[in-house]
N, CA, C and O atoms as a GROMACS GRO file, in nm:
protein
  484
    1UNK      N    1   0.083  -0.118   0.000
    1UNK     CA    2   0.000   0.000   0.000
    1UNK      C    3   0.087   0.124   0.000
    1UNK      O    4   0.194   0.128   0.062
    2UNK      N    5   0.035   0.240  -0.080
    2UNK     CA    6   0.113   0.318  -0.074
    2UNK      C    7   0.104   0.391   0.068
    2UNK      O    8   0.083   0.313   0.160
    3UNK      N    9   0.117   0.544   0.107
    3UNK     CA   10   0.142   0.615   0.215
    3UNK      C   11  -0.002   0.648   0.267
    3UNK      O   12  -0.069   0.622   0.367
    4UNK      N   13  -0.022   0.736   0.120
    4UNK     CA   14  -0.186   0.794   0.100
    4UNK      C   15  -0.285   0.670   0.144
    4UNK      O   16  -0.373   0.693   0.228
    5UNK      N   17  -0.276   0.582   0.105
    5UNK     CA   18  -0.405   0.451   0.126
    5UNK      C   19  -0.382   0.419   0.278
    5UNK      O   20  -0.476   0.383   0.348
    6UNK      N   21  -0.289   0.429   0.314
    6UNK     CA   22  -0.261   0.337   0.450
    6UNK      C   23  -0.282   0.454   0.551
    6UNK      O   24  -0.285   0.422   0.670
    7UNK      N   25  -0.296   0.577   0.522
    7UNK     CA   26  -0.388   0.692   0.594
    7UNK      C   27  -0.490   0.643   0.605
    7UNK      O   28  -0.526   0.574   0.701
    8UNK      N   29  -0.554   0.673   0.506
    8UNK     CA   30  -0.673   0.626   0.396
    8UNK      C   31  -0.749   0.522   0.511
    8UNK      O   32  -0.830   0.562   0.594
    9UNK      N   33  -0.712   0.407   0.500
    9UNK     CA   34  -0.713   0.280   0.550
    9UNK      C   35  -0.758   0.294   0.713
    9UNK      O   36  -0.863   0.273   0.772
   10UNK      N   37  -0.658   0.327   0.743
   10UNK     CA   38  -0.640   0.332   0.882
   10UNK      C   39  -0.735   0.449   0.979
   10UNK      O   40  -0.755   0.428   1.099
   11UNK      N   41  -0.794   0.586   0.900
   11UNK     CA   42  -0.865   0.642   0.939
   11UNK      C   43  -1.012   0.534   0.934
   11UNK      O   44  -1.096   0.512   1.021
   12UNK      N   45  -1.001   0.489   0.812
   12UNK     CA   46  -1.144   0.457   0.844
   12UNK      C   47  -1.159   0.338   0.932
   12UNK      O   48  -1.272   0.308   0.972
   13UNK      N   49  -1.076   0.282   0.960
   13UNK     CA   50  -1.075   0.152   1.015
   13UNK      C   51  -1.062   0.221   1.179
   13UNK      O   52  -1.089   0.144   1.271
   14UNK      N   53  -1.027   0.343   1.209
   14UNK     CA   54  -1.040   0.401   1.338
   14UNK      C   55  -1.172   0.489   1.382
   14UNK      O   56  -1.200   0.535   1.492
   15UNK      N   57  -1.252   0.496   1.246
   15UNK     CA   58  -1.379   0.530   1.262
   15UNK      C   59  -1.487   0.486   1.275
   15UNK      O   60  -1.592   0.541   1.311
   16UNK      N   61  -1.455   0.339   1.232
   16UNK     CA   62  -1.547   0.249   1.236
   16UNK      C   63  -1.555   0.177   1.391
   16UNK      O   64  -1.649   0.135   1.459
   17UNK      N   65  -1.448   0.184   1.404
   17UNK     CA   66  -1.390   0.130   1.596
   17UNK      C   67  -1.500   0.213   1.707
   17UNK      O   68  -1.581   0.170   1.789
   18UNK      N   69  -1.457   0.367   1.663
   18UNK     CA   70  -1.550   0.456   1.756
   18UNK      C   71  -1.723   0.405   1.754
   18UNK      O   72  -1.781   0.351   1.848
   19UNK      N   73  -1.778   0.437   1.629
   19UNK     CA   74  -1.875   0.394   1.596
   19UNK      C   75  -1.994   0.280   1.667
   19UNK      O   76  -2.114   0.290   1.693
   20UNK      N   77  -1.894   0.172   1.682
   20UNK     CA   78  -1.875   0.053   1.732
   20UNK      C   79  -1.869   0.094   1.890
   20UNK      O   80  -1.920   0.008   1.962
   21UNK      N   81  -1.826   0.186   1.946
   21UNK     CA   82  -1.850   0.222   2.049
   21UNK      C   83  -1.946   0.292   2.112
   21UNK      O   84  -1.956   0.330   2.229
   22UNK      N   85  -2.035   0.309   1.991
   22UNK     CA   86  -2.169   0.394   2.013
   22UNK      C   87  -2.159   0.530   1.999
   22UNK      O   88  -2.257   0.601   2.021
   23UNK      N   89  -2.013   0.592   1.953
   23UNK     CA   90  -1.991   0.728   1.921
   23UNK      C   91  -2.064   0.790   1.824
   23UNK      O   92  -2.137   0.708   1.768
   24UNK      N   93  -2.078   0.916   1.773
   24UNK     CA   94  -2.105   0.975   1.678
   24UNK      C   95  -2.003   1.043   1.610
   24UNK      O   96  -1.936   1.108   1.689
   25UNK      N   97  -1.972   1.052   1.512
   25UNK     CA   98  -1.872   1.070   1.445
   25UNK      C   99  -1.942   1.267   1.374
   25UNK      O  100  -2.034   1.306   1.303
   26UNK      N  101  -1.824   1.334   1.453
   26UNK     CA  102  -1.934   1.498   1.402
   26UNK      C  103  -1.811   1.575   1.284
   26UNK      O  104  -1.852   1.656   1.200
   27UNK      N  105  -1.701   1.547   1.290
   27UNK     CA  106  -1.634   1.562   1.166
   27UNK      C  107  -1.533   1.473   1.179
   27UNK      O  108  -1.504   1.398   1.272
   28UNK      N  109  -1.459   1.502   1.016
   28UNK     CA  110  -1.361   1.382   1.001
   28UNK      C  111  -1.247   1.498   0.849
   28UNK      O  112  -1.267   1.536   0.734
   29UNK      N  113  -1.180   1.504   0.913
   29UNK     CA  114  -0.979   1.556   0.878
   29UNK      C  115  -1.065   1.716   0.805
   29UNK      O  116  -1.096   1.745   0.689
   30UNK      N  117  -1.081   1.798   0.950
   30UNK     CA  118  -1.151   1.933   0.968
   30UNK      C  119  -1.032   2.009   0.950
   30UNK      O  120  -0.945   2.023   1.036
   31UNK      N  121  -1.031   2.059   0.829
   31UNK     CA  122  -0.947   2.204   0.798
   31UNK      C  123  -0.923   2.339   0.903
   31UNK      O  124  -1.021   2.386   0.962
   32UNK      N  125  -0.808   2.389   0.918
   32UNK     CA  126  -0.854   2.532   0.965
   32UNK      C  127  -0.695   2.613   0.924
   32UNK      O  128  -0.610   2.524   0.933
   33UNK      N  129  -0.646   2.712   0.893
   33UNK     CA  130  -0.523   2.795   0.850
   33UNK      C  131  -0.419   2.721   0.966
   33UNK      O  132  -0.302   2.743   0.934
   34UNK      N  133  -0.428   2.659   1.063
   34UNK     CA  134  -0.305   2.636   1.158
   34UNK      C  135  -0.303   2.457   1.136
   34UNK      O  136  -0.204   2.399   1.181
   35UNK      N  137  -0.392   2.389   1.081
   35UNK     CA  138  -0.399   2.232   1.071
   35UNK      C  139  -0.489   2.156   1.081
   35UNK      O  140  -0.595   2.216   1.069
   36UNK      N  141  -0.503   2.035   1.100
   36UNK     CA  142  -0.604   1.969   1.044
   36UNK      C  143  -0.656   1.868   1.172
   36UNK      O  144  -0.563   1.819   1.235
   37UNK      N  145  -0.790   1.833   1.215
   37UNK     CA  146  -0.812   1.747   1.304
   37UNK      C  147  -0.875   1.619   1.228
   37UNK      O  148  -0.962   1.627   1.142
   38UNK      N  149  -0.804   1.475   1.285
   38UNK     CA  150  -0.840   1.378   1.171
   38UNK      C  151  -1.006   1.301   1.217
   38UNK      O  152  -1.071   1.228   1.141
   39UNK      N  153  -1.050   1.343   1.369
   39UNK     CA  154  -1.138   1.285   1.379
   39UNK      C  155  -1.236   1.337   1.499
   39UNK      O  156  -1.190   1.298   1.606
   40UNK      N  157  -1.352   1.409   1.513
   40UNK     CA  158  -1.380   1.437   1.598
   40UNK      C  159  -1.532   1.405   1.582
   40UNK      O  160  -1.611   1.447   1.497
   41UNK      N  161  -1.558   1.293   1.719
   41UNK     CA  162  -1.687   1.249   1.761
   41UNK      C  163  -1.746   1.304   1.876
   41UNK      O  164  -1.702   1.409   1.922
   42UNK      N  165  -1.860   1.235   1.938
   42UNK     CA  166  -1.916   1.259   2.042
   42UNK      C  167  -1.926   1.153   2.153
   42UNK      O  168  -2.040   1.107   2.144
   43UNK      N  169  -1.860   1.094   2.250
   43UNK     CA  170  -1.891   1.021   2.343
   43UNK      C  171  -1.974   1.036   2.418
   43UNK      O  172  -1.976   1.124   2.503
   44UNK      N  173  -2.095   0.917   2.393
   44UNK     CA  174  -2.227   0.945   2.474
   44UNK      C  175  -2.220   0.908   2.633
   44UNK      O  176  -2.147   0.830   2.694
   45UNK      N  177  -2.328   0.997   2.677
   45UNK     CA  178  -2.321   0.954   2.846
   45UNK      C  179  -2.422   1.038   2.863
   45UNK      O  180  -2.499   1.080   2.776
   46UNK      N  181  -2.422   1.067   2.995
   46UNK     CA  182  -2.522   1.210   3.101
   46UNK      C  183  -2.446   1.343   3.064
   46UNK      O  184  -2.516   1.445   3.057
   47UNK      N  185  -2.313   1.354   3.039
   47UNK     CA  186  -2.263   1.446   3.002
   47UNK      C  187  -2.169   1.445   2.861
   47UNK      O  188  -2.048   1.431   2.875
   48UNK      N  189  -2.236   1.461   2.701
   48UNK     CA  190  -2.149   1.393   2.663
   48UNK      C  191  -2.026   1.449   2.606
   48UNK      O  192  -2.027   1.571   2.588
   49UNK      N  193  -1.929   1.390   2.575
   49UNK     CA  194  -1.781   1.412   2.518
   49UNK      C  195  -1.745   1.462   2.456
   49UNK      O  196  -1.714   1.378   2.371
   50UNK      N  197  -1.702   1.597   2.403
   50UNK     CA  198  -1.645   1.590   2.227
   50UNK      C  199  -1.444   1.540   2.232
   50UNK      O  200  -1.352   1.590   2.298
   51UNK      N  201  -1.444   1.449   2.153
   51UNK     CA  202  -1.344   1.384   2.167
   51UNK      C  203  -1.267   1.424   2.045
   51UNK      O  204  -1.322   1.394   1.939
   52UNK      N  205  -1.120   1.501   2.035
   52UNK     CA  206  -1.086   1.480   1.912
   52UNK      C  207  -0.998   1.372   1.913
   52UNK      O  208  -0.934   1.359   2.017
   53UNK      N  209  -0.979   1.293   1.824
   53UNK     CA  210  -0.918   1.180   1.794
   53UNK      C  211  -0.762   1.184   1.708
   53UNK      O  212  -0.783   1.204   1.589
   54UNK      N  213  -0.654   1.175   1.732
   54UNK     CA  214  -0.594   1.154   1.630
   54UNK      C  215  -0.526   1.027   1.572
   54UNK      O  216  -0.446   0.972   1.647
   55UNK      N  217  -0.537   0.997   1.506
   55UNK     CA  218  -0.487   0.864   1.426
   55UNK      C  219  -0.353   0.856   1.356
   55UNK      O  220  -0.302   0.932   1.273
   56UNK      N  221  -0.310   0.742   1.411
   56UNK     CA  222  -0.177   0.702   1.381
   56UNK      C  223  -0.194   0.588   1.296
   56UNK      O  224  -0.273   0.512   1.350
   57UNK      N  225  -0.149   0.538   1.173
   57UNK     CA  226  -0.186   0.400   1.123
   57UNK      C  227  -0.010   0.368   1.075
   57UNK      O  228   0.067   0.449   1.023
   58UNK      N  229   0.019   0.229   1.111
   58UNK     CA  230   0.157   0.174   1.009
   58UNK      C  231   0.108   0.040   0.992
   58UNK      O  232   0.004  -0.014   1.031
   59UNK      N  233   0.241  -0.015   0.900
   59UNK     CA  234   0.185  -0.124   0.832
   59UNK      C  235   0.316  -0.244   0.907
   59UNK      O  236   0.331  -0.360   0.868
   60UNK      N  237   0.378  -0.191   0.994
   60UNK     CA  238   0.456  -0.265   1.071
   60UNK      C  239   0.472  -0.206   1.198
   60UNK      O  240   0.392  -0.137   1.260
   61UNK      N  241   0.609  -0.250   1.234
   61UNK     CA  242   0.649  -0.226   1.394
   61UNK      C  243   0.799  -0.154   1.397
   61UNK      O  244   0.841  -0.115   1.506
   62UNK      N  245   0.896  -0.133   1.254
   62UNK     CA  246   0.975  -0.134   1.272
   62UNK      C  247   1.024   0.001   1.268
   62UNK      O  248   1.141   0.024   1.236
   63UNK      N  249   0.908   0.132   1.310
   63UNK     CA  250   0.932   0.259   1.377
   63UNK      C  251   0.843   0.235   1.517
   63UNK      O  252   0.808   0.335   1.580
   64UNK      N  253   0.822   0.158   1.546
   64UNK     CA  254   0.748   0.132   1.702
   64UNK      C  255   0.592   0.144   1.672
   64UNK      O  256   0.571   0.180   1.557
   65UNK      N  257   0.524   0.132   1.717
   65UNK     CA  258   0.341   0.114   1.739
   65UNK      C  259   0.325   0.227   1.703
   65UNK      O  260   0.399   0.318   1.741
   66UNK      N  261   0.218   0.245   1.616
   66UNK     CA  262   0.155   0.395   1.615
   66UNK      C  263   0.097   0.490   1.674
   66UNK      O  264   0.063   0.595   1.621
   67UNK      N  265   0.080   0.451   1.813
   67UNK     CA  266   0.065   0.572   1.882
   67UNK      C  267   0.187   0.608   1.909
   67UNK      O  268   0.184   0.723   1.953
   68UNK      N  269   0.317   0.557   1.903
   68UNK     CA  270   0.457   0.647   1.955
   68UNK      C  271   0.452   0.736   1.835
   68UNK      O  272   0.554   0.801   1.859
   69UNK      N  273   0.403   0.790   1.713
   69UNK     CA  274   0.377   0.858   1.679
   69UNK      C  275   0.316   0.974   1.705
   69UNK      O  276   0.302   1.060   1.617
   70UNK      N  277   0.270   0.992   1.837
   70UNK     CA  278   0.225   1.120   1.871
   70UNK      C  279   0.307   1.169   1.971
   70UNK      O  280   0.359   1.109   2.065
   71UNK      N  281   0.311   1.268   1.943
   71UNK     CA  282   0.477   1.350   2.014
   71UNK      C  283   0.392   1.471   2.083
   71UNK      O  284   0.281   1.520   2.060
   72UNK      N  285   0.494   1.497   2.176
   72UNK     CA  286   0.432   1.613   2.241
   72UNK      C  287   0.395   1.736   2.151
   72UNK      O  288   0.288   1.797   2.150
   73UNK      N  289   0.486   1.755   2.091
   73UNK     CA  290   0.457   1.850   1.967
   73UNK      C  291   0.291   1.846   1.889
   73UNK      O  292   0.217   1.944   1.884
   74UNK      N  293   0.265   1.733   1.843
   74UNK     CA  294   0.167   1.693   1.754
   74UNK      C  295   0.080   1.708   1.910
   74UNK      O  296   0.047   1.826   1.925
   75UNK      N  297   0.051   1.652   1.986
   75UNK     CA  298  -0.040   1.706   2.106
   75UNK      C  299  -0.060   1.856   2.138
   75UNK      O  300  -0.178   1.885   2.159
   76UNK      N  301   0.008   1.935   2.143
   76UNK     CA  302   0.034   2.081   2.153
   76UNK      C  303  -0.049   2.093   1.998
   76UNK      O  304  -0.165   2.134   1.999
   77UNK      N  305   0.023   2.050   1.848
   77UNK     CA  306  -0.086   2.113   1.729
   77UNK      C  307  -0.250   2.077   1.742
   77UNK      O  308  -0.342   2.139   1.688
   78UNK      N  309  -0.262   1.933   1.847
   78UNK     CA  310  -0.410   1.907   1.830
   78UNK      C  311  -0.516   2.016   1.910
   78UNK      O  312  -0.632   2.042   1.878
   79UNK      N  313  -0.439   2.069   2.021
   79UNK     CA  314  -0.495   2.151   2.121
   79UNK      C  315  -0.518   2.276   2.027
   79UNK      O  316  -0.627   2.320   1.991
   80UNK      N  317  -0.404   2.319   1.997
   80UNK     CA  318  -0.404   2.463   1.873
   80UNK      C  319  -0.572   2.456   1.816
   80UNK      O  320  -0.671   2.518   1.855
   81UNK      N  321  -0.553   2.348   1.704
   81UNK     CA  322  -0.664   2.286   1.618
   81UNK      C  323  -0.800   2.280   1.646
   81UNK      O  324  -0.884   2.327   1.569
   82UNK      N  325  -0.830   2.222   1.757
   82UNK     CA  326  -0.935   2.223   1.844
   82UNK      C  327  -0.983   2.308   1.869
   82UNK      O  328  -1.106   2.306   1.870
   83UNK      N  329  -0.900   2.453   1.911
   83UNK     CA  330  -0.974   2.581   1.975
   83UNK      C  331  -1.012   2.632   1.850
   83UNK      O  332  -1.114   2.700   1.848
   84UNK      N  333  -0.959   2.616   1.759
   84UNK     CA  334  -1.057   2.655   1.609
   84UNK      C  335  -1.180   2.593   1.580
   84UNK      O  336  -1.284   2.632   1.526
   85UNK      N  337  -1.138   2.468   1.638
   85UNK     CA  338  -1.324   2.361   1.589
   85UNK      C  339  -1.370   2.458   1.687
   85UNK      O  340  -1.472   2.522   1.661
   86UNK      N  341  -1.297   2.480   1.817
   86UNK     CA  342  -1.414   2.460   1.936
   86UNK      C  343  -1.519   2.640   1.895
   86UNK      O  344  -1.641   2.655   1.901
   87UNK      N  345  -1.386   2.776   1.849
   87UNK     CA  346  -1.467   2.885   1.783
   87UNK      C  347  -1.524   2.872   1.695
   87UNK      O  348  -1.538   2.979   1.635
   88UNK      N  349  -1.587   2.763   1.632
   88UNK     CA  350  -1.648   2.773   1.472
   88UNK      C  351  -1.757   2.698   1.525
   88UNK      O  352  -1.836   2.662   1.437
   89UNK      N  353  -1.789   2.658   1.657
   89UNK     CA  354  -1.910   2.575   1.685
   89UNK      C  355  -2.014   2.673   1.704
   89UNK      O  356  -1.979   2.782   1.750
   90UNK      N  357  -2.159   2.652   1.672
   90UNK     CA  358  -2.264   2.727   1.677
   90UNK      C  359  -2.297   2.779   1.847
   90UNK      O  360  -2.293   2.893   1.894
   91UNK      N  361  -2.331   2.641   1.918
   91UNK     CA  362  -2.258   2.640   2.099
   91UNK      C  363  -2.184   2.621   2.157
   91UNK      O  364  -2.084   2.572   2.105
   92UNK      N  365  -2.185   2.645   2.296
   92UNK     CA  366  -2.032   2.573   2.385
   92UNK      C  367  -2.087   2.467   2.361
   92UNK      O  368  -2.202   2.433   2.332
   93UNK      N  369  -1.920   2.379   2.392
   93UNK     CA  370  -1.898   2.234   2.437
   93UNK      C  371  -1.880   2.266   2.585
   93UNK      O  372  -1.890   2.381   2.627
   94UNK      N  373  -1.852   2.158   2.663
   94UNK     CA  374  -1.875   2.176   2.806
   94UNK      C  375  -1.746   2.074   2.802
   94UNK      O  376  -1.630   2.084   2.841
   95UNK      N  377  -1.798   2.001   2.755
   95UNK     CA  378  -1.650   1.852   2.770
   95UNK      C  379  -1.540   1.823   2.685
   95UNK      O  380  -1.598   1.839   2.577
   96UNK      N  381  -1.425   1.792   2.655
   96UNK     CA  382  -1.374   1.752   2.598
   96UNK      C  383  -1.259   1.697   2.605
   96UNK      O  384  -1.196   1.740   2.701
   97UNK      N  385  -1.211   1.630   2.553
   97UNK     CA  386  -1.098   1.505   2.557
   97UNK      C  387  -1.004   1.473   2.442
   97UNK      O  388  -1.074   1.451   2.344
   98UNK      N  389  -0.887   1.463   2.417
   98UNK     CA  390  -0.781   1.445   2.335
   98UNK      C  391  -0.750   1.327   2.344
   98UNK      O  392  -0.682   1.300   2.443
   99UNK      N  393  -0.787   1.206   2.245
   99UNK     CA  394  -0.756   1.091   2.199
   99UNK      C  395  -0.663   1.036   2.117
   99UNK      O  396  -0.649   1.090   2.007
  100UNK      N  397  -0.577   0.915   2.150
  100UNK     CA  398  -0.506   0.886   2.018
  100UNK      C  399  -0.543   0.739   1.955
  100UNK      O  400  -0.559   0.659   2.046
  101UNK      N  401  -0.556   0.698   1.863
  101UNK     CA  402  -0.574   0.547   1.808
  101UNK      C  403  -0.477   0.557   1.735
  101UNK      O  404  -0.424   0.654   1.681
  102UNK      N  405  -0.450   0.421   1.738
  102UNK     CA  406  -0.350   0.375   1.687
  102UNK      C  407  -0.400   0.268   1.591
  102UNK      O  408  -0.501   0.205   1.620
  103UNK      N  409  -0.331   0.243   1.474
  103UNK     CA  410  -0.401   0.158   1.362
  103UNK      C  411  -0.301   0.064   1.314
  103UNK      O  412  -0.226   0.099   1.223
  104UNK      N  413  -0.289  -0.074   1.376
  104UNK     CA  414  -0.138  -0.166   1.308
  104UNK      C  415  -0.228  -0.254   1.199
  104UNK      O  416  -0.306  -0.346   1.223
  105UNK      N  417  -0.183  -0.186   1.046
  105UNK     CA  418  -0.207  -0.324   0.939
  105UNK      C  419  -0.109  -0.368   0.903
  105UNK      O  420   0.001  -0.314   0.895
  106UNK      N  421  -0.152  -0.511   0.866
  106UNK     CA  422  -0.098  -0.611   0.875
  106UNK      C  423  -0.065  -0.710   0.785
  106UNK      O  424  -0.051  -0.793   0.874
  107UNK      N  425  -0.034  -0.790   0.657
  107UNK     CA  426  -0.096  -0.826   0.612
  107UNK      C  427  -0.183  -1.003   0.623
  107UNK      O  428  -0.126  -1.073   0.706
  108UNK      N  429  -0.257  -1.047   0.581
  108UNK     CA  430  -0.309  -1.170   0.653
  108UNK      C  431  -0.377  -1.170   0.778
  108UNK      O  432  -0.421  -1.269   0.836
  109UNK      N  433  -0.384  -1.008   0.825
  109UNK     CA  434  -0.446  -1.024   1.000
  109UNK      C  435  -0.549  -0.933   0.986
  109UNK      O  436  -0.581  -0.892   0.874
  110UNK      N  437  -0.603  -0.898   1.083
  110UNK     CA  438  -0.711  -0.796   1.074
  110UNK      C  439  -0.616  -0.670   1.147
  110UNK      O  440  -0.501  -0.676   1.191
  111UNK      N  441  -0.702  -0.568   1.142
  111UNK     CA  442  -0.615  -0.409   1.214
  111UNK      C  443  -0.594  -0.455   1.301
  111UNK      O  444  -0.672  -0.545   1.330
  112UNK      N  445  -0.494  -0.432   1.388
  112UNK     CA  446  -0.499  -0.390   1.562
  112UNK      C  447  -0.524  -0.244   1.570
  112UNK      O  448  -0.473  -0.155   1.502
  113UNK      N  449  -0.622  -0.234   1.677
  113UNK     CA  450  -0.645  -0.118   1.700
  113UNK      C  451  -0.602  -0.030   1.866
  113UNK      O  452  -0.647  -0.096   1.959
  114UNK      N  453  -0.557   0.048   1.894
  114UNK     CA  454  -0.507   0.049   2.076
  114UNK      C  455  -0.583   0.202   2.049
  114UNK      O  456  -0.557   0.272   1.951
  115UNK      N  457  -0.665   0.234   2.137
  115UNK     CA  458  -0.744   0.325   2.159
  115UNK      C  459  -0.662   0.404   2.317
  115UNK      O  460  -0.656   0.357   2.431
  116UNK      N  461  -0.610   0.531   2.264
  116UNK     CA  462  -0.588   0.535   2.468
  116UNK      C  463  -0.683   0.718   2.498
  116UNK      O  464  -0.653   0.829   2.452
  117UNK      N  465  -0.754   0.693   2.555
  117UNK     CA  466  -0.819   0.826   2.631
  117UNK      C  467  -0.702   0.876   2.670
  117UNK      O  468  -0.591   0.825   2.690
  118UNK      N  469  -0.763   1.026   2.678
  118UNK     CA  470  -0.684   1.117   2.781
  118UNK      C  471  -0.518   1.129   2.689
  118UNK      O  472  -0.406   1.113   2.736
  119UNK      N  473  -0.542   1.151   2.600
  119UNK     CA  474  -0.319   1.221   2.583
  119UNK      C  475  -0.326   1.327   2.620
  119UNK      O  476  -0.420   1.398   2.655
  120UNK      N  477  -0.182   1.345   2.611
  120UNK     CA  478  -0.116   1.485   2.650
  120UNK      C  479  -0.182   1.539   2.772
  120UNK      O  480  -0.238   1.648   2.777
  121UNK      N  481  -0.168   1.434   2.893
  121UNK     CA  482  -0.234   1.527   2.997
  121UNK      C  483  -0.086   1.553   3.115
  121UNK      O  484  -0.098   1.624   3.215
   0.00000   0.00000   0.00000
C-alpha cells in the first residue's frame, strides 16, 4: 500500500472502531489555516464528550506502534486545532478530551487497534 491509502485505511478503520462504540462521528480531517483534526466524535453519556481523535496508522512495527507517533509536539498542534473547531461551533462544548488510536495493518491479519483516552495530559 502506498502512504496515502494506508492513511486512507487506517482512518477509516479508526472510525469504524469509535462507531462501534456507540460514538457519533461529528467531523472527520476538519481544515482550519493552523492544521487539520483527523477525527472528531461525540462520546455518549449524562454528560457527553467531544473527543478529538488523532490517528496514527503503520503497516509494521519497525518505527514502534503507532501511537509512539504522537509526540508532544503533535499534542500541543491538536490543542491549537481544536480551539478553532471549538470557535467555529454554533454552541459551547462543556466537555472535551484528546484521543489517540493507533491503527497496526498487517498483512493476513485484521487491524490492531489500541485506543488510549486522555493524551497529552
Amino acid at each position: 500500500m502506498e502512504r496515502a491509502e494506508v492513511w486512507h485505511v487506517g482512518e477509516e478503520v479508526a472510525a469504524a472502531h469509535l462507531v462501534r462504540l456507540g460514538w457519533t462521528i461529528v467531523d472527520r480531517n476538519w481544515r482550519c489555516p493552523v492544521g487539520e483534526l483527523d477525527i472528531v466524535a461525540v462520546e455518549p453519556g449524562p454528560e457527553p464528550v467531544v473527543v478529538f481523535c488523532e490517528v496514527k496508522c503503520r503497516t509494521g512495527l519497525g518505527f514502534g506502534p503507532p501511537l509512539e507517533g504522537i509526540t508532544r509536539a503533535k499534542v500541543a498542534k491538536l490543542r491549537e486545532v481544536a480551539l478553532h473547531w471549538l470557535r467555529a461551533q454554533p454552541a459551547p462544548v462543556r466537555h472535551i478530551r484528546f484521543d489517540g488510536v493507533g491503527v497496526l495493518l498487517t498483512r493476513d491479519a485484521p487491524p490492531v487497534i489500541t485506543h488510549v483516552a486522555g493524551i497529552g495530559r
